[in-house]
MITIFI-738214 format. One record per residue (C-alpha): residue number from 1; residue in three letters; x, y, z. Coordinates in steps of 0.2 Angstrom, whole numbers, plus 5000, padded with zeros to 4 digits. Each point is the difference from the previous one (the first is absolute). Example, Ala and Ser with C-alpha at 12.3 -4.5 7.8 and 13.67 -1.06 7.14 Angstrom:
R num residuo    X    Y    Z
R   1     ALA 5062 4978 5039
R   2     SER 5006 5017 4997
***
This chain:
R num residuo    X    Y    Z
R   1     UNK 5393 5429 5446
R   2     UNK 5010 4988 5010
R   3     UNK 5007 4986 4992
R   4     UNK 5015 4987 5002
R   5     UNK 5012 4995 4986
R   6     UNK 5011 4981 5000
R   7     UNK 5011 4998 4987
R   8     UNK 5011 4986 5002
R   9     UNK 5018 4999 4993
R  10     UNK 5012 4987 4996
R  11     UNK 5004 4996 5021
R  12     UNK 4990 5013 5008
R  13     UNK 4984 5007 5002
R  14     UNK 4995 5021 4999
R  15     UNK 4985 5005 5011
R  16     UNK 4994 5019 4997
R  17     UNK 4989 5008 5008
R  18     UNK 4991 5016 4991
R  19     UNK 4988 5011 5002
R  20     UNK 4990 5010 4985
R  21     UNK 5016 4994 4990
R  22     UNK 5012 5007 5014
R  23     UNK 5013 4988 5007
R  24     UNK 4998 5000 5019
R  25     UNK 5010 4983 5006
R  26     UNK 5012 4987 4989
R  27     UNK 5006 4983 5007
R  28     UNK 5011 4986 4994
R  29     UNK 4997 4981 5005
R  30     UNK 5015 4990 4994
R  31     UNK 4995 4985 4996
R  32     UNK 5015 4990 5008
R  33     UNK 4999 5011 5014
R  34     UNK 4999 4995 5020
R  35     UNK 4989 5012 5007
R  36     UNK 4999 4995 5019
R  37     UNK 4994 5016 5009
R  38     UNK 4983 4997 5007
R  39     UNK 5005 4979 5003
R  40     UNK 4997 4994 5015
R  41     UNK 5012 4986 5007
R  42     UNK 5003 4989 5018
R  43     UNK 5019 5004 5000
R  44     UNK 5014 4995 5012
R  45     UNK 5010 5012 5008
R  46     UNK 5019 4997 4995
R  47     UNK 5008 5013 5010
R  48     UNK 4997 5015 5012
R  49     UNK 5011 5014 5000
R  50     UNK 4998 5011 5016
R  51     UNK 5012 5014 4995
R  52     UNK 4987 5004 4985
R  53     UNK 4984 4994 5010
R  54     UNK 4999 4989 4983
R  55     UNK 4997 4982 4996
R  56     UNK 5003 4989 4983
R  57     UNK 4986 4988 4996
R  58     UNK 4999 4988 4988
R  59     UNK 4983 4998 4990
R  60     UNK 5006 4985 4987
R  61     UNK 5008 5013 4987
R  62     UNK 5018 5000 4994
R  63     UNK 5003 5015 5013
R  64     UNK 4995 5004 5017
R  65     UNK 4991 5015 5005
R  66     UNK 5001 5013 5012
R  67     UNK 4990 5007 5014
R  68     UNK 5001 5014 5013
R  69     UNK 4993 5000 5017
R  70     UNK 4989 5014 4994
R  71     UNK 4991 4987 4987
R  72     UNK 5000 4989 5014
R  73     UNK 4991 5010 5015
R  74     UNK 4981 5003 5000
R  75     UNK 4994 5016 4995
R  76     UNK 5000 5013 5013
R  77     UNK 4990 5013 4989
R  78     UNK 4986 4996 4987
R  79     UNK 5006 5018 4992
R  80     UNK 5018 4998 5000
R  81     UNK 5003 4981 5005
R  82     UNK 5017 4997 5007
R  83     UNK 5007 5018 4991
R  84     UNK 5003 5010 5016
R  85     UNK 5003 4986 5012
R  86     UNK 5017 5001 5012
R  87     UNK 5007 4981 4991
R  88     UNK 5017 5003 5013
R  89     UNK 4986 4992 5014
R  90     UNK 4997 4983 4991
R  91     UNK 5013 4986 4997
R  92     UNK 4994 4987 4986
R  93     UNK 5007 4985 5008
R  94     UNK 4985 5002 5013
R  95     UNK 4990 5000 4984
R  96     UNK 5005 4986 4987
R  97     UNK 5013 4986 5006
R  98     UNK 5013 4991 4987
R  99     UNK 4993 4987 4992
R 100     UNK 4982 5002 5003
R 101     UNK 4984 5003 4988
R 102     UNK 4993 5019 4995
R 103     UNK 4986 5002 4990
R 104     UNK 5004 5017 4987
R 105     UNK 4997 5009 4986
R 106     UNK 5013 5006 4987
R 107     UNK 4999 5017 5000
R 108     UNK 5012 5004 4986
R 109     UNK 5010 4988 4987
R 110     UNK 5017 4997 5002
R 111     UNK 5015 5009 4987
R 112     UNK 5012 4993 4995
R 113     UNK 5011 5005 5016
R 114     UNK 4987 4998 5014
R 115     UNK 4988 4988 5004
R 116     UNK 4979 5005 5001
R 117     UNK 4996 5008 5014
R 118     UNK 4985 4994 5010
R 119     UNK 4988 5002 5015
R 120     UNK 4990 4992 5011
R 121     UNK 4987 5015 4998
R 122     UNK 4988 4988 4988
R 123     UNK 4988 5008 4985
R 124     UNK 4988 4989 4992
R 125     UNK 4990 5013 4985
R 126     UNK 4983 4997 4996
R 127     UNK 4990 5011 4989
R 128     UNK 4992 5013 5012
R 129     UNK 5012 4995 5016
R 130     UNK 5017 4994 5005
R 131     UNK 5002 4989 5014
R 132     UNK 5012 5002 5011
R 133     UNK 5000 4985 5012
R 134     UNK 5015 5006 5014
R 135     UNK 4987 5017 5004
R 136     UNK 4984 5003 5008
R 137     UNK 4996 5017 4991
R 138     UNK 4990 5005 4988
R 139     UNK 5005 5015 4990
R 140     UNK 4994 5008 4983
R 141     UNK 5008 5004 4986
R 142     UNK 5003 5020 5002
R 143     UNK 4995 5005 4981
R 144     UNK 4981 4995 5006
R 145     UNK 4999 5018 5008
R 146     UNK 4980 4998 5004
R 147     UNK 5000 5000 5019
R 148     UNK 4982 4990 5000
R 149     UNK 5006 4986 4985
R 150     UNK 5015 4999 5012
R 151     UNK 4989 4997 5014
R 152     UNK 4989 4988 4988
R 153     UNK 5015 4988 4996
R 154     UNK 5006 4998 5018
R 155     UNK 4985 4996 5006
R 156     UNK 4995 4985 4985
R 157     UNK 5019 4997 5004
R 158     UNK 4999 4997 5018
R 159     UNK 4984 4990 4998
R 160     UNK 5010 4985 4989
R 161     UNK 5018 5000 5005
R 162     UNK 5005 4989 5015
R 163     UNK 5007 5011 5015
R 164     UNK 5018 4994 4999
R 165     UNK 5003 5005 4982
R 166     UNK 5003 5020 4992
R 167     UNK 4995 5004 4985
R 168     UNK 5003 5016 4991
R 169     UNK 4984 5005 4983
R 170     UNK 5006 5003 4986
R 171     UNK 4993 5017 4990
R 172     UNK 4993 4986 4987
R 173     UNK 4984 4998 5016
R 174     UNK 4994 5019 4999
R 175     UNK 4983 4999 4994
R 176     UNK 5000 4980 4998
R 177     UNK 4984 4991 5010
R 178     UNK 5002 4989 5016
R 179     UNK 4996 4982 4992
R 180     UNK 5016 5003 4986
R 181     UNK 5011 5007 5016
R 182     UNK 4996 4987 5013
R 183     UNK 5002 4987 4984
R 184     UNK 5019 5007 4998
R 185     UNK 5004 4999 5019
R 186     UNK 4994 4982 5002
R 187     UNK 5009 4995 4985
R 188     UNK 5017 5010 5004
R 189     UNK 4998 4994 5018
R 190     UNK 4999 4983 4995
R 191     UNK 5016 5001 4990
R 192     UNK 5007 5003 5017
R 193     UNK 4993 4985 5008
R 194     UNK 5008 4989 4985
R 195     UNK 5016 5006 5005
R 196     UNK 4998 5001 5018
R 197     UNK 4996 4983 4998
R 198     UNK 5012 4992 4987
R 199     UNK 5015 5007 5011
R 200     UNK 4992 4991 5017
R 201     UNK 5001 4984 4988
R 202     UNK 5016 4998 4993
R 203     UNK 5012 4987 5004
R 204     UNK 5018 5005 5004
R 205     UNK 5008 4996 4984
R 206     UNK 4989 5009 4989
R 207     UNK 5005 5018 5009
R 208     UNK 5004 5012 4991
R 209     UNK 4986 5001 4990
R 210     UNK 4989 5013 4989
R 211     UNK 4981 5000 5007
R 212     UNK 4993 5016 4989
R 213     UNK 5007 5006 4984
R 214     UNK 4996 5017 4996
R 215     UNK 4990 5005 4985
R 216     UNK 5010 5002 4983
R 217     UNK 5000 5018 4995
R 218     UNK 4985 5000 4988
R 219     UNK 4989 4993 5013
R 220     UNK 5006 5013 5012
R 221     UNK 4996 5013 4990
R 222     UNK 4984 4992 4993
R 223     UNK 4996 4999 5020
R 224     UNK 5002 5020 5003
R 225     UNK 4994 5007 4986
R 226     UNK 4981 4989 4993
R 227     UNK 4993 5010 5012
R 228     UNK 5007 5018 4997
R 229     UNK 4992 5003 4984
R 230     UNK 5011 4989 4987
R 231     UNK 4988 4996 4983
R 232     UNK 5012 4993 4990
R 233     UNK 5014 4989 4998
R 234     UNK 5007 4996 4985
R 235     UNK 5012 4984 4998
R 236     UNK 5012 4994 4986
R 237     UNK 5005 4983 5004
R 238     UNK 4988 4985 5001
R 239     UNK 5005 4991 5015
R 240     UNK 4999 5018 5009
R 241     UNK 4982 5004 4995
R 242     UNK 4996 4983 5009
R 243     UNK 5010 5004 5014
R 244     UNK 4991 5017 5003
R 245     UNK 4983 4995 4998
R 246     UNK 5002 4987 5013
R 247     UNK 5006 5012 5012
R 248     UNK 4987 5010 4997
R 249     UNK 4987 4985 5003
R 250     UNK 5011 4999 5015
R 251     UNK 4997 5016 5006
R 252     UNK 4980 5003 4998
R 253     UNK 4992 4988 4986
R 254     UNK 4988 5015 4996
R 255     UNK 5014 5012 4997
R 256     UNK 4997 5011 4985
R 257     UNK 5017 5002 4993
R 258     UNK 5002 4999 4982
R 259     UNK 5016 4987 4993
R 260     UNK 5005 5001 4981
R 261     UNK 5012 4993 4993
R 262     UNK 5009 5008 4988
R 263     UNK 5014 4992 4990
R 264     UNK 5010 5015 4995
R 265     UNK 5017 5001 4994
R 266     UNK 5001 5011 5016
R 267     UNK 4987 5002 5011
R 268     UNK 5007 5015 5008
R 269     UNK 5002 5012 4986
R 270     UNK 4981 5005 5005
R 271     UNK 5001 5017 5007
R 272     UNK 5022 4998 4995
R 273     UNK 5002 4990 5017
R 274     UNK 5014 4995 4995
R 275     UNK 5008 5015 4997
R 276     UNK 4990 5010 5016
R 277     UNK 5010 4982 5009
R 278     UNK 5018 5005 4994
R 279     UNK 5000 5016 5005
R 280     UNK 4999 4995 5017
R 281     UNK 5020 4995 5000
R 282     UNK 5004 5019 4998
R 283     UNK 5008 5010 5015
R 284     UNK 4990 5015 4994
R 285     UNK 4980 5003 4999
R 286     UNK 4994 5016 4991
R 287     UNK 4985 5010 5007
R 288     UNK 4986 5007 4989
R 289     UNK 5006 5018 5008
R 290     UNK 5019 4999 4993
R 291     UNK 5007 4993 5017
R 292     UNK 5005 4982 5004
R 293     UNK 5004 4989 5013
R 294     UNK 5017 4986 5001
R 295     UNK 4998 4984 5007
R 296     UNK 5016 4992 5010
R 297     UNK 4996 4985 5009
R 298     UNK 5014 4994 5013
R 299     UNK 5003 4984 5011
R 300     UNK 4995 5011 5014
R 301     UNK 4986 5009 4992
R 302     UNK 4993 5011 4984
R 303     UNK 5005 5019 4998
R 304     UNK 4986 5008 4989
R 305     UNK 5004 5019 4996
R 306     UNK 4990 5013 4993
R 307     UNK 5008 5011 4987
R 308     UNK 4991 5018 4993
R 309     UNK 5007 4995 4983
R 310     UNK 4995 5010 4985
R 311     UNK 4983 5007 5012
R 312     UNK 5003 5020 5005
R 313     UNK 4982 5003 5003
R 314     UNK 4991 5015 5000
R 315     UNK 4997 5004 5020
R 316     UNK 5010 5004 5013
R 317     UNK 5015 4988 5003
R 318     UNK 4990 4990 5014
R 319     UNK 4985 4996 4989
R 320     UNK 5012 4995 4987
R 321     UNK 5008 4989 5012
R 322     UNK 4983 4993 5007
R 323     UNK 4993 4996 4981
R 324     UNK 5015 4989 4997
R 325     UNK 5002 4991 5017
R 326     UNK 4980 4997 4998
R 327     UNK 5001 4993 4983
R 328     UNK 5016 4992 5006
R 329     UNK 4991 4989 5016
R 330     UNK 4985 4996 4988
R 331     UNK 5016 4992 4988
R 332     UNK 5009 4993 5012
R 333     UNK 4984 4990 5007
R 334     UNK 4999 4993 4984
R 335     UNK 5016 4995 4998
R 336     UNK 5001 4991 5017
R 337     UNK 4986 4991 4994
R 338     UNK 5006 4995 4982
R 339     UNK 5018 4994 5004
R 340     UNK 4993 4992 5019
R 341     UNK 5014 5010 5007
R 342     UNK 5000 4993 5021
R 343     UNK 5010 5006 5016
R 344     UNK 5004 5016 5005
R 345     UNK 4997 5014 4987
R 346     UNK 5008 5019 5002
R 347     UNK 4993 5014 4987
R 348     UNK 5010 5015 5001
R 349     UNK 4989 5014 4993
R 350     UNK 5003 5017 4993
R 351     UNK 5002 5009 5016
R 352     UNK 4983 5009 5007
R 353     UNK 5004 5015 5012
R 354     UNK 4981 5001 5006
R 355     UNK 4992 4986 5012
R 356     UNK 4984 4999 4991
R 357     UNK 5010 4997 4983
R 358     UNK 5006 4983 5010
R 359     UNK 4984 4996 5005
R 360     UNK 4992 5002 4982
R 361     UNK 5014 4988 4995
R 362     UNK 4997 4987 5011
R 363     UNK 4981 5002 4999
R 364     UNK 5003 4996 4980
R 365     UNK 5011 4985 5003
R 366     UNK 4989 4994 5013
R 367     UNK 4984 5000 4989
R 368     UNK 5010 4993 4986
R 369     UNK 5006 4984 5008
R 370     UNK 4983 4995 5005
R 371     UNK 4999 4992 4984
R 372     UNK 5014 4988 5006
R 373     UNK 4993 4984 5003
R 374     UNK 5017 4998 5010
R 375     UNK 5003 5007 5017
R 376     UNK 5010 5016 5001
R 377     UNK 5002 5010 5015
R 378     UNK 5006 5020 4996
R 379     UNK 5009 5006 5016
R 380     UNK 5004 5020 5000
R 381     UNK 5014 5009 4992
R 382     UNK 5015 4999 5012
R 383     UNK 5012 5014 5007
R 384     UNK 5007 5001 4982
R 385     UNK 4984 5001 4992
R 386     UNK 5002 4982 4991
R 387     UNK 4982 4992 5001
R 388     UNK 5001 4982 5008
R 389     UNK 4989 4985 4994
R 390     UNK 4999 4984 4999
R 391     UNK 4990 4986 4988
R 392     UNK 4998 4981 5003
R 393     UNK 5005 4991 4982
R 394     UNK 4986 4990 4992
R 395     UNK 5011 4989 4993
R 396     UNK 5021 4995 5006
***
């Protein structure tokens, strides 16, 4: 069984998301936090900088943001975007001019060093689809693997969107009817229009402004998940319990969720939460078999290594190798998942002598992140055999 757990405490909220008792995701929401990744705003650009094919843009918050000419240019590729585009060939000045209006999207919040960085690559979510109003490609969401669904969704797609928008379907449409998809297009669509429209009619001094705030976090996860099999949520905290079943009301009014509220001195001791929650600030994570993985995250990236540990096996030295670095990927998958690890990822396995072991490995990993509701792209080991990946956060 699938199930949700919200616990609030004393300026935060806990989101955790289980499955027959297992933890599978945790979230915080602050309540005094800013979350702007997702806004939408009509800024003003402030200042170009040639040299770093960059611009700062003011959006009406206390620091500006930043945004490369990559964020800036069209999509090239609906596969890979702007990723493998030669940028030395464009000059932002012939794009965006000093002083003048953009319309963008934060792409992620600002630290306390640098302010958040944004695009003019816009994504409105909908429950089933996700517009994306600068595009006019449809794509579908590769973890619908059915070649004739695929096939289905573009065409219902392509019969309600208007030429000069993309628009990518979400894994949430597999198996959904046409009526509820073409519903969620219209509506997401018209989002777009609201904005598109409200940016055309604003008067001088009310730019910068904020035209689409995204969804708080519970909504966002109430969004992606009511239709992959969640029966349960359980709430400890009044205003909360409101809060959810609105959304959900929201979302489809014949939803079949179940909301409880429980006013428990701590909600999340069911299935020790809590505890399964803390153990996800340790460097080190044992495997059933006796080996165990280390997690270092860096500015630049996170270093996952595989370690044999207390496991000899009773096979040849290659299948003992393979059993650990198979439990290992299943493991890691998780962990990407639970601590909403983002960027560049490098797993340094046990070393494999055999090209088939390697392929086993990735195979595993491969499979494992598909339960990943965020997008993860597994590249091939490298000359040093150090497997590459990378995973969008679902949350900055």
């Amino acid at each position: 069984m699938q199930e949700i757990l919200i616990s609030k405490k004393k300026d935060k909220k806990i989101i955790a998301l289980l499955e027959d008792g297992n933890l599978q995701e945790v979230y915080e929401e602050k309540e005094d936090s800013k979350r702007l990744e997702g806004n939408i705003y009509l800024g003003k650009v402030k200042d170009i900088l040639p040299g770093m094919q960059a611009a700062f843009v003011d959006i009406g918050e206390e620091k500006n943001t930043f945004i490369h000419i990559k964020d800036v240019l069209p999509k090239v590729s609906k596969i890979t975007g702007n990723k493998n585009e030669d940028l030395d060939k464009y000059n932002i000045k012939d794009y965006i001019k000093r002083n003048s209006n953009i319309l963008v999207q934060v792409k992620k919040d600002a630290t306390n060093l640098k302010g958040a960085k944004i695009s003019t690559d816009l994504h409105i979510p909908g429950r089933f689809v996700v517009v994306m109003p600068k595009d006019n490609f449809i794509t579908v969401s590769q973890k619908i693997e059915d070649e004739s669904e695929r096939k289905r969704l573009t065409s219902i797609a392509k019969e309600t969107i208007k030429s000069d928008i993309g628009l990518i379907i979400r894994t949430a449409a597999e198996g959904k009817s046409e009526e509820v998809i073409k519903k969620d297009i219209e509506q997401t669509t018209q989002k777009w229009d609201d904005i598109k429209k409200e940016s055309e009619n604003l008067k001088v001094n009310e730019i910068p402004k904020v035209l689409y705030k995204n969804n708080s976090i519970i909504e966002k996860i109430l969004l992606d998940t009511v239709d992959n099999g969640i029966e349960r949520i359980l709430v400890d905290d009044t205003n909360t319990f409101e809060e959810v079943q609105k959304i959900l009301r929201n979302i489809d009014e014949n939803n079949k969720v179940k909301v409880e509220l429980k006013q428990t001195d701590n909600l999340l001791d069911i299935y020790d939460t809590d505890d399964k929650i803390e153990k996800l600030n340790s460097r080190k994570v044992w495997l059933k078999c006796g080996g165990f993985i280390t997690i270092d995250k860096t500015e630049a990236l996170t270093a996952i290594d595989v370690n044999s540990g207390k496991f000899t096996g009773k096979q040849n030295l290659e299948e003992t190798v393979l059993k650990v670095n198979e439990e290992a990927s299943c493991e890691i998958a998780r962990q990407l998942r639970l601590r909403d690890i983002g960027g560049i990822i490098i797993i340094d396995y046990i070393d494999m002598q055999e090209a088939k072991s390697r392929e086993q490995v990735l195979k595993t990993l491969r499979q494992a992140l598909k339960k990943d509701r965020s997008k993860t792209q597994v590249i091939e080991f490298t000359k040093l055999n150090l497997l590459e990946m990378t995973r969008k956060h679902m949350f900055s």
